[in-house]
KEDO-295980 format. One record per residue: x, y, z of N, C-alpha, C in turn; residue number from 1. Coordinates in steps of 0.2 Angstrom, whole numbers, always signed. Atoms other than C-alpha are relative to their C-alpha. Layout:
NODE | X | Y | Z | X | Y | Z | X | Y | Z | NUM
...
***
This chain:
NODE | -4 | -6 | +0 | +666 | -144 | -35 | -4 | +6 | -2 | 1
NODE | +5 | -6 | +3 | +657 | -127 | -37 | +4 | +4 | -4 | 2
NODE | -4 | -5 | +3 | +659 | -117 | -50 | -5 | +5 | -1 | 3
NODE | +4 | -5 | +3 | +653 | -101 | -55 | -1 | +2 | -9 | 4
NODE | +3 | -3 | +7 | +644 | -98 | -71 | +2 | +4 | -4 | 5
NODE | -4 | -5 | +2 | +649 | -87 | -85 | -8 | +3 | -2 | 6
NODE | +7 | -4 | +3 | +632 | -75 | -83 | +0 | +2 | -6 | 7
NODE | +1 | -5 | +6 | +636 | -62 | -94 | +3 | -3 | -8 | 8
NODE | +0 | +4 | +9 | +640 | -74 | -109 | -6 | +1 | -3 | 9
NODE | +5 | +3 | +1 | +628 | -74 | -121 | -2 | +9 | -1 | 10
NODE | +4 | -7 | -1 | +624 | -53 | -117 | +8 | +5 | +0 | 11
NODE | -3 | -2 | +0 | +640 | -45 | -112 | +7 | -1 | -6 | 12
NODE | -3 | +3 | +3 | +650 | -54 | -122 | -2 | -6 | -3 | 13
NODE | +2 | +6 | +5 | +649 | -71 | -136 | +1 | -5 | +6 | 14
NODE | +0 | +6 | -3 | +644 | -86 | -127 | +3 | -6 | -5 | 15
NODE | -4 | +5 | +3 | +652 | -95 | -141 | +7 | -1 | -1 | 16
NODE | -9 | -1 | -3 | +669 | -101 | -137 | +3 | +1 | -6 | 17
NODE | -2 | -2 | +6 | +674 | -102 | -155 | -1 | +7 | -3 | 18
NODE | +0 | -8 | +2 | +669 | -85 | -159 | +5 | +5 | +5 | 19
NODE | -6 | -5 | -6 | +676 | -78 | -143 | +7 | +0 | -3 | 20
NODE | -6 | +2 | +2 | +692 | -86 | -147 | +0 | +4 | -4 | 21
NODE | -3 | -4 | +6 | +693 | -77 | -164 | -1 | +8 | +1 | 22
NODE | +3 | -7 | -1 | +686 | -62 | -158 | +8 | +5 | +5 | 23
NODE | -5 | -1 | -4 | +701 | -61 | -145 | +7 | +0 | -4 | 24
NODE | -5 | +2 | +7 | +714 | -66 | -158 | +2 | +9 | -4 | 25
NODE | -2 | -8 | +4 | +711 | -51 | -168 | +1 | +5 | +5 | 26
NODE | -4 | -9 | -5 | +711 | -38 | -153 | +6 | +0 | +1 | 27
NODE | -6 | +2 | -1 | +726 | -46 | -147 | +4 | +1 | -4 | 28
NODE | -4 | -3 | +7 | +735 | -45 | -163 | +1 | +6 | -4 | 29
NODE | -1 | -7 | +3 | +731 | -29 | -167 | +5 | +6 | +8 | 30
NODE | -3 | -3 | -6 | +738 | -23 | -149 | +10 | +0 | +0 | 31
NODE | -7 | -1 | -1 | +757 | -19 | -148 | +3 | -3 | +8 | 32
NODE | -3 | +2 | -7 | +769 | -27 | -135 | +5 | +4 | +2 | 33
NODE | -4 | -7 | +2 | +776 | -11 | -130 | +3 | +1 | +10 | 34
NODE | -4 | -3 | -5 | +779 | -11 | -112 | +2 | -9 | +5 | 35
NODE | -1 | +7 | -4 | +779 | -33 | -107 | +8 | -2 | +3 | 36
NODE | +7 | +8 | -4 | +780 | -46 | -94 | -1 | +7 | +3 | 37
NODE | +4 | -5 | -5 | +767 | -34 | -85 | +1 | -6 | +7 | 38
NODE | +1 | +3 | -7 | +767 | -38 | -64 | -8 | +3 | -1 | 39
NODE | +7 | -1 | -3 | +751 | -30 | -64 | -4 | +5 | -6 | 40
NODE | +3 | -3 | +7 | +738 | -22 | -78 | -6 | +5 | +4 | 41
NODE | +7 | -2 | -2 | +723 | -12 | -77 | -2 | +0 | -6 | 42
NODE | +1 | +1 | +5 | +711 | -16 | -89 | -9 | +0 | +1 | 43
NODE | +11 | -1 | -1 | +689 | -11 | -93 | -3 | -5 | +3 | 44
NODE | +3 | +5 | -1 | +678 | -21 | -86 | -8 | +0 | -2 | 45
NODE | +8 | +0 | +5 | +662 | -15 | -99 | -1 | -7 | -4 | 46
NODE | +2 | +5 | +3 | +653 | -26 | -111 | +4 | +2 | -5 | 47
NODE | -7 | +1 | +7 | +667 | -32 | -127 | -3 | +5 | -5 | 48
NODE | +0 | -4 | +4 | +657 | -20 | -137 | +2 | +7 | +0 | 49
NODE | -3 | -9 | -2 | +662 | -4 | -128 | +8 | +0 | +1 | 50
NODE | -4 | -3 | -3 | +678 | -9 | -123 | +5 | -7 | -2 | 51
NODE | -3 | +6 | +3 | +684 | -28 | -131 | +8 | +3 | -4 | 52
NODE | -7 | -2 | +3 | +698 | -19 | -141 | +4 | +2 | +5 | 53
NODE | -4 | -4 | -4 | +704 | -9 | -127 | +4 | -4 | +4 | 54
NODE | -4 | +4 | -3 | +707 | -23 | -116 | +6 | -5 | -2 | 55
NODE | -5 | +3 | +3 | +717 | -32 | -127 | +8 | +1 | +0 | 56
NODE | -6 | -3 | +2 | +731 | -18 | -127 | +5 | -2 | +7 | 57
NODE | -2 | +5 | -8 | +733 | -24 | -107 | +2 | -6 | -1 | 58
NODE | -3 | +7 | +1 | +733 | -41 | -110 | +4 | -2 | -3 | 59
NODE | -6 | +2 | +5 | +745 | -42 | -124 | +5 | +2 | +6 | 60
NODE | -9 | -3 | -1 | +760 | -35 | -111 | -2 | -7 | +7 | 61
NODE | -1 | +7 | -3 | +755 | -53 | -101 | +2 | -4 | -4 | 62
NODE | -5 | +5 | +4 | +770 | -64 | -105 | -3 | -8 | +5 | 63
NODE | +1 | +5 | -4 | +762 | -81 | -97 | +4 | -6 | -1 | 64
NODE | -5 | +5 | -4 | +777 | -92 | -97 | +3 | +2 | +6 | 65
NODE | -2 | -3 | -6 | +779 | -81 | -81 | -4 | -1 | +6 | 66
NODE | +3 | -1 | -4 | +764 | -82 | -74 | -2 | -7 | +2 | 67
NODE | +3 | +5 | -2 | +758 | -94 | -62 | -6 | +2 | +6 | 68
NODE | +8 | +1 | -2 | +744 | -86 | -52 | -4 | +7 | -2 | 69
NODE | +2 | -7 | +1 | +734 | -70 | -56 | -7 | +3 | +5 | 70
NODE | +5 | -2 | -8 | +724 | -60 | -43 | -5 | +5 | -4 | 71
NODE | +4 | -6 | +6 | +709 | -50 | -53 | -5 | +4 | +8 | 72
NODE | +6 | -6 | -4 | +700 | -36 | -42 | -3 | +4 | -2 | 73
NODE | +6 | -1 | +3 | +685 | -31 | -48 | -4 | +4 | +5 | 74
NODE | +4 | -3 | -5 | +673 | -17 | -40 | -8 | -3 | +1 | 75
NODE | +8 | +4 | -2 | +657 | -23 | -32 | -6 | +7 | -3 | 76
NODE | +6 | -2 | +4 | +643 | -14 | -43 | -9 | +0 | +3 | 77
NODE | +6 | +2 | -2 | +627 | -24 | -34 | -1 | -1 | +6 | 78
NODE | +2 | +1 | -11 | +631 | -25 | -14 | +5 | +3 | +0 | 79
NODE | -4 | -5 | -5 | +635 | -14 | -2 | +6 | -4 | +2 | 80
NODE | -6 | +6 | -3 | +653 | -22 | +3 | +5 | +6 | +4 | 81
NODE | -5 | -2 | -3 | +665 | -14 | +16 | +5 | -3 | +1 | 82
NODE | -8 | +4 | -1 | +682 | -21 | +14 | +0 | -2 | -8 | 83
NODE | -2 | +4 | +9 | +685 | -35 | -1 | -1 | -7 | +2 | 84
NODE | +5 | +8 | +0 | +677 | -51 | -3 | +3 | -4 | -3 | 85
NODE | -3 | +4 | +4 | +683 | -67 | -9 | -7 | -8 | -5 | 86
NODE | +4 | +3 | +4 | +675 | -81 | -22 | -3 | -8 | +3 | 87
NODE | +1 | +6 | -5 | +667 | -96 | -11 | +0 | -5 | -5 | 88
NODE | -3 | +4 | +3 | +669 | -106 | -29 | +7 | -4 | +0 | 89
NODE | -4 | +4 | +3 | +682 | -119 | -35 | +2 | +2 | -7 | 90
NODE | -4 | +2 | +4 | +683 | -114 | -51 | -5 | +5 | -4 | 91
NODE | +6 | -5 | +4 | +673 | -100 | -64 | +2 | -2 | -8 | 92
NODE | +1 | +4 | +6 | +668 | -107 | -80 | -1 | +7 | -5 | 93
NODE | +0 | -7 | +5 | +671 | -96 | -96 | -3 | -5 | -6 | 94
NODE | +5 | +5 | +6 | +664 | -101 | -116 | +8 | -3 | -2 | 95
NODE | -8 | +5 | +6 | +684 | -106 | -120 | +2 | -7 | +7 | 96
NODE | +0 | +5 | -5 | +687 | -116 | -104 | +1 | +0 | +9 | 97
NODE | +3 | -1 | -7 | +686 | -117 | -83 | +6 | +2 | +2 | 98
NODE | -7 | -2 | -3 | +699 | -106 | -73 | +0 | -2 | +7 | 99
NODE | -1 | +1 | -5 | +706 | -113 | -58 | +0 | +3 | +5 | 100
NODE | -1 | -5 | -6 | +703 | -103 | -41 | +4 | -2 | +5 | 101
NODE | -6 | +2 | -3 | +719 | -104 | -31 | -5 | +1 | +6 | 102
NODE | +4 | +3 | -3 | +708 | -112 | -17 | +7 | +1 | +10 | 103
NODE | -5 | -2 | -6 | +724 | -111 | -3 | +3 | +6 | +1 | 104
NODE | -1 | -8 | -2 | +728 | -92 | -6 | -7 | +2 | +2 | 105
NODE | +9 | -1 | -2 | +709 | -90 | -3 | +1 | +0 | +10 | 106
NODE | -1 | +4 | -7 | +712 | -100 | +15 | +4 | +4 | +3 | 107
NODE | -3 | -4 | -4 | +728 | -89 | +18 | -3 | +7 | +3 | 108
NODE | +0 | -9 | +2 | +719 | -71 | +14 | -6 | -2 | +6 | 109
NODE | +8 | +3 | -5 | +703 | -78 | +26 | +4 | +2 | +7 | 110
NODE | -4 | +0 | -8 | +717 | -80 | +42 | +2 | +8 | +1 | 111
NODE | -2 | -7 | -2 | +720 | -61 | +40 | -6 | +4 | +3 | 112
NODE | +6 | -5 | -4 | +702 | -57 | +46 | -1 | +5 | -3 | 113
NODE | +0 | -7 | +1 | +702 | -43 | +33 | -4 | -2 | -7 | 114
NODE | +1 | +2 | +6 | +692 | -54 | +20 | -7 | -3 | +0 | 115
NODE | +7 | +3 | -3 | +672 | -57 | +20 | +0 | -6 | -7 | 116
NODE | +1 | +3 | +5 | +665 | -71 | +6 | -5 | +4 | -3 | 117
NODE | +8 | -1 | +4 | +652 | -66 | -7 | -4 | -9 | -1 | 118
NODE | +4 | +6 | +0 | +639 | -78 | -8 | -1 | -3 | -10 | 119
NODE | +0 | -1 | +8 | +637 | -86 | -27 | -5 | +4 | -1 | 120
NODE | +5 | -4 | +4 | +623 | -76 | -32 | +5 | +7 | -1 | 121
NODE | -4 | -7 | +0 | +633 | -60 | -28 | +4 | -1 | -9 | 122
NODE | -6 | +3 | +5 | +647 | -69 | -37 | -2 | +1 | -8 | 123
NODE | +2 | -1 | +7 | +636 | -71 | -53 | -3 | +6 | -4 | 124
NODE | +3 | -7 | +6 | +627 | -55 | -55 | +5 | +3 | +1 | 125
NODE | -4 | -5 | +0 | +644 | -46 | -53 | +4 | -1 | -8 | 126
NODE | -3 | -1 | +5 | +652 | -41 | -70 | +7 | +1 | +2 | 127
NODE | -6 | -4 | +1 | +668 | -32 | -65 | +7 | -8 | +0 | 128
NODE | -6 | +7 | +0 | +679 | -50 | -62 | -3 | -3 | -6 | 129
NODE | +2 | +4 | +8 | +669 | -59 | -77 | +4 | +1 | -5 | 130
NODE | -1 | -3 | +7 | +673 | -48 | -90 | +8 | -1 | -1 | 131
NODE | -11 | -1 | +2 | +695 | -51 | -87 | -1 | -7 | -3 | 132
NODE | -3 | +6 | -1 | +691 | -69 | -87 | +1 | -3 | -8 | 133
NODE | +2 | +4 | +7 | +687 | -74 | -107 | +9 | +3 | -2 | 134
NODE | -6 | -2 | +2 | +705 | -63 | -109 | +6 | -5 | +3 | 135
NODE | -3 | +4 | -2 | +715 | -73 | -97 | +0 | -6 | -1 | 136
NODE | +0 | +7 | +2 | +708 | -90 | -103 | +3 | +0 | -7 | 137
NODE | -1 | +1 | +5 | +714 | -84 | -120 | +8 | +0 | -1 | 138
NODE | -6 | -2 | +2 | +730 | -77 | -118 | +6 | -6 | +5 | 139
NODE | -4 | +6 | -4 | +736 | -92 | -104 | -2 | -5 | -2 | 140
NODE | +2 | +7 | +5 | +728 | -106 | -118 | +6 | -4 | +2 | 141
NODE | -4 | +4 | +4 | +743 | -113 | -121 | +5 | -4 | +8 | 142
NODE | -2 | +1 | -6 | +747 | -115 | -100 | -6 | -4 | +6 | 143
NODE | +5 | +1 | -1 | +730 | -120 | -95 | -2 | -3 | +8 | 144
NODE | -2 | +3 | -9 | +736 | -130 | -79 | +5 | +1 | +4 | 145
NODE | -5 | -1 | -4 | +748 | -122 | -74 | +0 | +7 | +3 | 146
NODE | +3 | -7 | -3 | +740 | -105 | -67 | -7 | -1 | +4 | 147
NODE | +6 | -2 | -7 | +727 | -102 | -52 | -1 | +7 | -3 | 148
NODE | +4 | -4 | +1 | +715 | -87 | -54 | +0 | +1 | +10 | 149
NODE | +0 | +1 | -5 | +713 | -77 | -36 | -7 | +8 | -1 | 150
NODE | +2 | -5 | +1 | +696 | -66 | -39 | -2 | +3 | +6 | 151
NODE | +4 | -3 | -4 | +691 | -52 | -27 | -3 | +5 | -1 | 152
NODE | +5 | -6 | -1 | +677 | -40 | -25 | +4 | +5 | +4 | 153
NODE | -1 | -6 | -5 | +682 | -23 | -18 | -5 | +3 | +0 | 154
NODE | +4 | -6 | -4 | +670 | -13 | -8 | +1 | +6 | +1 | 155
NODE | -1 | -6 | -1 | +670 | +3 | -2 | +6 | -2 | +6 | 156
NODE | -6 | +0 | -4 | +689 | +7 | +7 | +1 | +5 | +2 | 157
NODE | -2 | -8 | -2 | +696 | +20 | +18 | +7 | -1 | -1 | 158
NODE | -7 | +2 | -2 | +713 | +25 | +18 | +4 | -2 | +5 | 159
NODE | -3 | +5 | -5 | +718 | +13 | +32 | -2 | -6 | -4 | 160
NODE | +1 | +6 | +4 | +710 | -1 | +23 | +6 | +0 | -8 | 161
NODE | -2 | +3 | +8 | +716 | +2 | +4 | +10 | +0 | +3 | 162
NODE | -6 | +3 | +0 | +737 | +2 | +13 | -1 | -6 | +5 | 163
NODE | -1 | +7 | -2 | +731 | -14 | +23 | -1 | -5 | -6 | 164
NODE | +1 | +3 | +4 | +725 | -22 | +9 | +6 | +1 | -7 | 165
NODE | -6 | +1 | +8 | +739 | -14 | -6 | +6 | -3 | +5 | 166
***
């Protein structure tokens, strides 16, 4: 099964999953649940040092007894991509523990012809999907198998593209 690596652990963020954990704890906790269950968030995707509190205020308004799959879209930083790319992984390893890539939504979004793959190298130098994922293995702990992840790169879009794709 391929999984993809958690690169930016270690630099971006603590590669120590005990730390992480406590680290997300406190942002989490300090974050108010002012507008939850979120359908959809938007949240930074810098290193925890610029933006680790920030994100937390997002992810607090995820009620995860609800959730069963989550679609992370992430912008592509390091290739040229026209359209939106999908994770030719199984599964992206974080330092708390490994998210399941919902491998059949993958398979359906493929048959629309509107969906190229990244290659794993792509896949690992890109930050912008990484960075949600140490949030969402924290805040769906207590669910761990019973949620898929669906990440995608977005490229450069036109307005005909971004309402095929919204």
């Amino acid at each position: 099964m391929s999984a993809r690596r958690a690169t930016h652990a270690g630099s971006w963020y603590t590669d120590s999953g005990a730390e992480l954990s406590r680290q997300l704890d406190r942002w989490l906790g300090a974050a108010d649940l002012s507008h939850g269950p979120a359908r959809a968030i938007i949240a930074p995707h810098a290193g925890y040092t610029y933006c680790g509190a920030c994100g937390a205020f997002a992810y607090r308004q995820v009620i995860p007894v609800v959730v069963k799959r989550i679609f992370i879209l992430g912008p592509s930083h390091h290739v040229r991509l026209r359209g939106c790319a999908l994770s030719v992984a199984k599964k992206y390893r974080t330092p708390l523990y490994d998210l399941k890539i919902d491998t059949q939504i993958n398979a359906e979004l493929e048959k629309t012809g509107q969906f190229s793959w990244m290659d794993m190298k792509t896949d690992e130098d890109e930050h912008s999907i990484e960075m949600h994922l140490p949030y969402i293995a924290k805040v769906m702990e207590d669910y761990k198998d019973q949620f898929t992840i669906v990440p995608i790169l977005v490229g450069s879009l036109n307005p005909e593209q971004e309402a095929q794709y919204g």
